[in-house]
C-alpha positions as CSV (number, residue, x, y, z in Angstrom):
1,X,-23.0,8.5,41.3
2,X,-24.1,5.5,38.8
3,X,-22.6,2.1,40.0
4,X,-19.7,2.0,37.9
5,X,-18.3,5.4,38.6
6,X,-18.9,4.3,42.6
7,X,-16.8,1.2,41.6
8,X,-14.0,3.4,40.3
9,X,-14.0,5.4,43.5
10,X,-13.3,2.6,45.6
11,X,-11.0,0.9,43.5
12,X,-8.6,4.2,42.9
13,X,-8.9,4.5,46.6
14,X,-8.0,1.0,47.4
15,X,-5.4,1.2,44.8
16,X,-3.5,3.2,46.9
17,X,-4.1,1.3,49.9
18,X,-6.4,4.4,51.5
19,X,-9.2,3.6,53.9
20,X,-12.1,5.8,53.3
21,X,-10.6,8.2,56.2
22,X,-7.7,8.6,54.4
23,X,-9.4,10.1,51.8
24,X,-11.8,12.0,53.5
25,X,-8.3,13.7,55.6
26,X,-6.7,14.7,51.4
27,X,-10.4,15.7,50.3
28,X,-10.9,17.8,53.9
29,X,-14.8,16.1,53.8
30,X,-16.3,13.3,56.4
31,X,-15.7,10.0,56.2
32,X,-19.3,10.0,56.1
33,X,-19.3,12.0,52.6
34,X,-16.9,9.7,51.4
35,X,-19.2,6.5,52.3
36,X,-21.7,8.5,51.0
37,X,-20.0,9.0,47.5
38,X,-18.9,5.5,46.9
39,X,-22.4,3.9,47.7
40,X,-24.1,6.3,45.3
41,X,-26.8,8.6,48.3
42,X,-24.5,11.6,47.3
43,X,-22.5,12.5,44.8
44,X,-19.4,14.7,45.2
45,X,-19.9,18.4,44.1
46,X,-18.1,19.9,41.4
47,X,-15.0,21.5,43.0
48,X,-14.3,18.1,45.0
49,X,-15.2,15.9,41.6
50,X,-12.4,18.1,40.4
51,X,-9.9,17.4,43.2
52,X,-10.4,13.8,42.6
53,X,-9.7,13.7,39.4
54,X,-6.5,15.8,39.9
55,X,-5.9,13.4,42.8
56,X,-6.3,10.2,40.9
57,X,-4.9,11.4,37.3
58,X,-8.2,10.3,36.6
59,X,-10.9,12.3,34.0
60,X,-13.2,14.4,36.3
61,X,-16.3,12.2,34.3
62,X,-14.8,9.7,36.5
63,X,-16.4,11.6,39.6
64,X,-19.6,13.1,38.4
């Protein structure tokens, strides 16, 4: 993920007061894969970009 959709990650997550194993419990992934998706080594695939975006009322460009 480019920085500024990484920065959106963490900020929708934090904006809802969610550590990153919060969200890794609601997206059934590792912590690790969230870490992983907010410092930009991975990016989430498709089906879980899509569950974000439902998650966070946010567009699924947002995620991917």
């Amino acid at each position: 993920m480019e920085n500024t959709k990484r920065n959106t990650l963490v900020s929708l997550r934090k904006n809802k007061n969610w550590t990153q194993r919060d969200l890794a419990e609601i997206m059934q992934v590792s912590q690790q894969a969230v870490s992983e998706w907010e410092q930009g080594t991975r990016s989430p695939t498709f089906k879980k970009a899509k569950k974000l975006a439902d998650l966070f009322e946010t567009p699924i460009e947002s995620f991917l």
